[in-house]
C-alpha positions as CSV (number, residue, x, y, z in Angstrom):
1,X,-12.2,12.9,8.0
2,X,-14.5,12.6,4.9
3,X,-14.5,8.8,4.0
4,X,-12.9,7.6,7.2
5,X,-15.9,5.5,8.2
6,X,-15.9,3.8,5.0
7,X,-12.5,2.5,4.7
8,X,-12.3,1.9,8.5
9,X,-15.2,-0.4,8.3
10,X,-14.4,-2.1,4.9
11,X,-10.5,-2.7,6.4
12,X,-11.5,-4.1,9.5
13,X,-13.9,-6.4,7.5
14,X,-11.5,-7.4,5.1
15,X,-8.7,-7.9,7.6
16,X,-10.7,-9.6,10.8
17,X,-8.4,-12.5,10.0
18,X,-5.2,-11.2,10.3
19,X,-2.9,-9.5,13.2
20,X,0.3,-7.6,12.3
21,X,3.1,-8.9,13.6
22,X,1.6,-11.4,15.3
23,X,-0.2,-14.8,15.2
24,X,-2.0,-15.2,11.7
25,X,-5.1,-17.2,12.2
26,X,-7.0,-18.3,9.0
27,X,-10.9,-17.8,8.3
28,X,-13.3,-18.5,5.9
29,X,-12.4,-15.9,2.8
30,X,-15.9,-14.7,3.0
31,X,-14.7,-12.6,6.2
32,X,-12.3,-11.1,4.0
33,X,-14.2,-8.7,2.3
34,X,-18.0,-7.2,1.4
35,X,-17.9,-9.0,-1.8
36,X,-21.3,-10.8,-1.7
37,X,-23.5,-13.7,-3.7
38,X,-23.3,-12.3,-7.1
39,X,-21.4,-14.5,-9.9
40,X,-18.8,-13.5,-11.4
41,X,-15.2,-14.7,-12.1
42,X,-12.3,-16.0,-9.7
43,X,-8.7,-16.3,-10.5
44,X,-6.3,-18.0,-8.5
45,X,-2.4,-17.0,-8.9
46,X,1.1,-17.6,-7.9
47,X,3.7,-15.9,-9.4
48,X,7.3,-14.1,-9.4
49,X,7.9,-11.2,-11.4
50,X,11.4,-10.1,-13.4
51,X,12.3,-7.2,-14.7
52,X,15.5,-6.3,-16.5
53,X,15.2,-2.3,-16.6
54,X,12.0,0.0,-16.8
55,X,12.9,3.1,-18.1
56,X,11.0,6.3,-19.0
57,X,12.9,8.4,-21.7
58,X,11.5,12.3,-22.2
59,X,15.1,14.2,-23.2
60,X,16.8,12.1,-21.2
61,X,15.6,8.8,-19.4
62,X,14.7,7.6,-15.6
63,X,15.3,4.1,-15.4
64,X,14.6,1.3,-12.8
65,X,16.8,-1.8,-12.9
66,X,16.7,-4.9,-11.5
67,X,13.3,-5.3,-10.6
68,X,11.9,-8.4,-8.5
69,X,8.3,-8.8,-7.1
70,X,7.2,-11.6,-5.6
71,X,6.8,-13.0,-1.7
72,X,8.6,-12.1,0.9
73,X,11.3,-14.2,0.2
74,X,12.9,-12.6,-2.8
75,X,14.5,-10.4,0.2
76,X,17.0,-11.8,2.7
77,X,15.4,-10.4,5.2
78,X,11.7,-12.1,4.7
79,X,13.6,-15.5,3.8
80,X,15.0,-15.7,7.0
81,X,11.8,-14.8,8.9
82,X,10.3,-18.3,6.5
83,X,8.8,-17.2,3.7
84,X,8.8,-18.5,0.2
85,X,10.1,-16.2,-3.2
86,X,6.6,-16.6,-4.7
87,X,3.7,-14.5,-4.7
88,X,1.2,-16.9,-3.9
89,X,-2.8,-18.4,-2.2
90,X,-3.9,-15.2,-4.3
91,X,-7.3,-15.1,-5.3
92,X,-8.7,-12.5,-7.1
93,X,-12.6,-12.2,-7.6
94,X,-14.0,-9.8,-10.0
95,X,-18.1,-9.0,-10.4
96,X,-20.0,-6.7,-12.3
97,X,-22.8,-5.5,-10.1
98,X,-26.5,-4.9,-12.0
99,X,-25.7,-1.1,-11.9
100,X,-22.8,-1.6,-14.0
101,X,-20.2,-1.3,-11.4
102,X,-16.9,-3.2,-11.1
103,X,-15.9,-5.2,-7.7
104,X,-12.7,-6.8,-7.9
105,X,-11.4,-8.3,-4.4
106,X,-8.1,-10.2,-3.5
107,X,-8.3,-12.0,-0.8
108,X,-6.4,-15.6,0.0
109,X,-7.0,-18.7,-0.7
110,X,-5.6,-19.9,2.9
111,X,-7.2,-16.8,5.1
112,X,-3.9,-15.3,6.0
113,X,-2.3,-12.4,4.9
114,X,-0.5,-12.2,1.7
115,X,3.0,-11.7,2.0
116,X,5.3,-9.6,-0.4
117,X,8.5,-9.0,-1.6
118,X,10.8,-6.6,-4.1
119,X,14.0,-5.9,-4.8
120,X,15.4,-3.0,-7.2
121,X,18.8,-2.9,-8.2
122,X,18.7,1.1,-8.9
123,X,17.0,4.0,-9.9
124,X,19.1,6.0,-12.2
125,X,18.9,9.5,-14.0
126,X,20.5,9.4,-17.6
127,X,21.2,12.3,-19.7
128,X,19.7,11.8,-23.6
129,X,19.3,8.4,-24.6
130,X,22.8,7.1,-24.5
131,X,23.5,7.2,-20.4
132,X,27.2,9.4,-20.8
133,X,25.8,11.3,-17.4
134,X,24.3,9.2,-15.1
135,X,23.1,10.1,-11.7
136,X,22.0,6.9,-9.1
137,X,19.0,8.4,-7.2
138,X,18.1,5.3,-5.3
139,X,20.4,1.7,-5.0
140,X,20.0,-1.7,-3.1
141,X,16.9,-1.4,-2.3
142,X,14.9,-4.4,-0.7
143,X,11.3,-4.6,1.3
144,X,8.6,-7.2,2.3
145,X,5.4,-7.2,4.1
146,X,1.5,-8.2,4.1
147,X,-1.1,-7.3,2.2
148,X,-4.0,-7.4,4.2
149,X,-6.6,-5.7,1.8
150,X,-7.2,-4.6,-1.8
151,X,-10.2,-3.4,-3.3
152,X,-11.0,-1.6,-6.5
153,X,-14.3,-0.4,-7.4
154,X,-15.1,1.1,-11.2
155,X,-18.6,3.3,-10.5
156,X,-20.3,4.0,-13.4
157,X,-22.3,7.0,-11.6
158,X,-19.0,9.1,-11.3
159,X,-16.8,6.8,-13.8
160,X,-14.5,7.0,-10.9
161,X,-11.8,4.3,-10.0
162,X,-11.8,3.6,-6.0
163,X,-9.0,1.8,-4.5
164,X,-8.8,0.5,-0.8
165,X,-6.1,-1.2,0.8
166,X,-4.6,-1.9,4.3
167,X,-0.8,-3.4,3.7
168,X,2.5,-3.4,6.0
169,X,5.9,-3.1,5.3
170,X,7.9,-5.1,7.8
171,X,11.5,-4.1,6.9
172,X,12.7,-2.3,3.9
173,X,16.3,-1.2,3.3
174,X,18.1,1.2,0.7
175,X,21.0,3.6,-0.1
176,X,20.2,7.3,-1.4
177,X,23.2,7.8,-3.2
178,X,23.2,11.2,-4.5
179,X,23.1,12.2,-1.1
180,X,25.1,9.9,0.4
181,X,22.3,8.6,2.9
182,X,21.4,4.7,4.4
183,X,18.0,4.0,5.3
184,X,17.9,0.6,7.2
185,X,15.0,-1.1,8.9
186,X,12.2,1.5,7.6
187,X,9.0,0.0,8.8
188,X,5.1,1.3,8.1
189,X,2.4,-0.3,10.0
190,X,-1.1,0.9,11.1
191,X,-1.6,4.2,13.1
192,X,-2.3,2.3,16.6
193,X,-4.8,2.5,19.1
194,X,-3.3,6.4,20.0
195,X,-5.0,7.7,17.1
196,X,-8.6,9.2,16.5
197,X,-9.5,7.4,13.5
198,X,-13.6,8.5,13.5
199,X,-12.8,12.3,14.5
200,X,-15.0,12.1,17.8
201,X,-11.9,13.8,19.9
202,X,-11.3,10.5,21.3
203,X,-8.9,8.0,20.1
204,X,-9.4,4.3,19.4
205,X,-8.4,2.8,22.9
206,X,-10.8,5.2,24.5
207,X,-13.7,5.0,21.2
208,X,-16.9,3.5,23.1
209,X,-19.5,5.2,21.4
210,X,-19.9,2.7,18.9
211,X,-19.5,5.1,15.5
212,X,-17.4,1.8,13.8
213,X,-19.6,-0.9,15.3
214,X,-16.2,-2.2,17.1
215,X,-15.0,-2.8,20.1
216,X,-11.7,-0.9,20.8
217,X,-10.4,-4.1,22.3
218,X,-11.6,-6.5,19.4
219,X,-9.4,-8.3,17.1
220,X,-11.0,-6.0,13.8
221,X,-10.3,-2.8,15.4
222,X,-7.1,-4.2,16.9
223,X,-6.1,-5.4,12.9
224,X,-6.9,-2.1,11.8
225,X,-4.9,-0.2,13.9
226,X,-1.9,-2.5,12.9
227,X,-2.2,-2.0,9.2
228,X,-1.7,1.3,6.9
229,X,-4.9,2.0,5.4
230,X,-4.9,3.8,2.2
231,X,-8.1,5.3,0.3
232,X,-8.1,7.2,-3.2
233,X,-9.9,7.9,-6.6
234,X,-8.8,8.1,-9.9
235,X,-10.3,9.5,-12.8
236,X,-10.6,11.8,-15.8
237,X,-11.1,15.5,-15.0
238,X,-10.0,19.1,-15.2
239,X,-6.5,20.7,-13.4
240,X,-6.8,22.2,-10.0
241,X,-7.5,25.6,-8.4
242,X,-6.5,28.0,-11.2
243,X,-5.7,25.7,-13.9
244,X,-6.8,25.6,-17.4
245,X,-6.1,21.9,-18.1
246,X,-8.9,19.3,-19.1
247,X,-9.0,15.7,-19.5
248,X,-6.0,15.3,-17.1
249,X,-5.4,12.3,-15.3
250,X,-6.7,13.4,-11.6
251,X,-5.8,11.1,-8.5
252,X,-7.5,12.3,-5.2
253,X,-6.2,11.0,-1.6
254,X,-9.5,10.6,0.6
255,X,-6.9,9.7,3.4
256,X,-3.7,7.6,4.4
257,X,-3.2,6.5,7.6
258,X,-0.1,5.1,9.2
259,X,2.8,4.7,11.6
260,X,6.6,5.2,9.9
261,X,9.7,3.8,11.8
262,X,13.5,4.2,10.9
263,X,16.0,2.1,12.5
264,X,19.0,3.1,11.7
265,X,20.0,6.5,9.6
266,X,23.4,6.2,7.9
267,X,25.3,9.3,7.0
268,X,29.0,9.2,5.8
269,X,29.0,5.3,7.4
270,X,27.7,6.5,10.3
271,X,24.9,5.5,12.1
272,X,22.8,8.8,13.4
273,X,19.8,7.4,14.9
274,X,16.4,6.5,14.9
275,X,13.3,8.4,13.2
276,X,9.7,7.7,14.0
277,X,6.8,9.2,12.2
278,X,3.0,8.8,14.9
279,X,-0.2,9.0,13.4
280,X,0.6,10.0,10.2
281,X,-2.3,11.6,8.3
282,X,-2.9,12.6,4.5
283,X,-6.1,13.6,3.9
284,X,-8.2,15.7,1.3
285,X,-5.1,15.3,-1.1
286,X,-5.5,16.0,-4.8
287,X,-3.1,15.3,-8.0
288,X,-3.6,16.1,-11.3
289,X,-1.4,14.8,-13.8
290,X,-0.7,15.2,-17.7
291,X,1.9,16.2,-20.4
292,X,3.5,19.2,-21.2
């Protein structure tokens, strides 16, 4: 549970205004995060993103096609629940501390939670560089949701990039069609009051003894419970356990928390069921990554 207090506190901060699936009630943007007093430089945005094809080509290529990012309501599914195609009320502030440090915070410009969308046409495997053999690993897919934090920190003590966020994913579809499989109405919220998120033995609902500064039946520790929090570093720095590698590109996963729901499974146009993931924990996970 190394790190747990930090992003627990720092989420339930940067979220007090929101509630998953729920009433969104606006605040001041100075609830939304620790960002304090220091200048520095804000940027407001709106936008909707297009792209053609990504494709990474070694001997042969992996491309991504058909590639929308924007609000909810690139996706059928968030348009009908209201919600506009643009990724908008962003507001992005960025400081450099007097210890050299980077902040940068996005928060909202209207105090509720910001709301996204994407759509992919496919994901597709192609043999050499002219696509003869093609295999379609992923198709149709579509997803929206909230972002109710993000937080990056650059710290020159350890030259280490820290990211925080607590996000949701209110309905995503897609087909997996090398296999033949239909994922429909995959959800991802927070891990719920059932879980222990300070490693006391007790779990959030039954937390008194005041480790997060929160009351278990507060809107903060409500909001974090109803959000996916996320917590990792990146960096440059050598290969793991018996490795030889240097200078590689190292991600490490202080912990993931969060609930995963399937509605509906689809094998051979048949509907098998429902999946549900509680309290899903990765913690103490470590990736190193470079060419070979």
């Amino acid at each position: 549970m190394k790190g747990l207090k930090k992003i627990a506190l720092a989420t339930a901060v940067a979220a007090a205004p929101f509630a998953a699936n729920a009433d969104l009630k606006a605040l001041d943007d100075s609830a939304m995060g620790n960002v304090t007093g220091q200048a520095g430089v804000t940027i407001e945005l709106e936008t909707k993103v297009s792209i053609g094809q990504f494709k990474y080509t070694d001997e042969g290529s992996f491309a991504v096609n058909d590639i929308v990012l924007g609000g909810a309501g690139v996706t059928a599914a968030g348009s009908t629940a209201g919600y506009n195609d643009l990724l908008d009320q962003l507001k992005i502030d960025i400081d450099v501390l007097d210890d050299g440090d980077a902040k940068i915070h996005v928060g909202t410009l209207d105090g509720n939670p910001i709301d996204w969308g994407m759509t992919v046409g496919s994901m597709e495997l192609l043999a050499g560089n002219t696509g003869s053999d093609s295999t379609t690993l992923i198709s149709n897919l579509s997803g929206w949701g909230n972002l109710a934090q993000l937080d990056i920190a650059v710290d020159t003590a350890t030259d280490h990039l820290n990211v925080v966020a607590a996000f949701d994913v209110q309905d995503m579809d897609f087909d997996v069609e090398f296999l033949g499989i239909g994922i429909r109405d995959l959800t991802i919220s927070g891990a719920g009051g059932n879980f222990d998120y300070d490693g006391d033995g007790s779990v959030m609902a039954a937390d008194a003894d005041g480790e997060f500064g929160l009351d278990p039946a507060s809107q903060e520790a409500q909001v974090l419970a109803g959000f996916a929090n996320v917590n990792l570093d990146v960096y440059k720095g050598a290969g793991l356990g018996a490795s030889t590698a240097a200078d590689v590109l190292r991600i490490d996963v202080n912990n993931v928390y969060m609930d995963v729901a399937i509605g509906e499974t689809i094998i051979g146009g048949t509907n098998i069921g429902t999946i549900a993931i509680d309290n899903l924990a990765i913690t103490d996970t470590k990736l190193a990554v470079y060419g070979h």
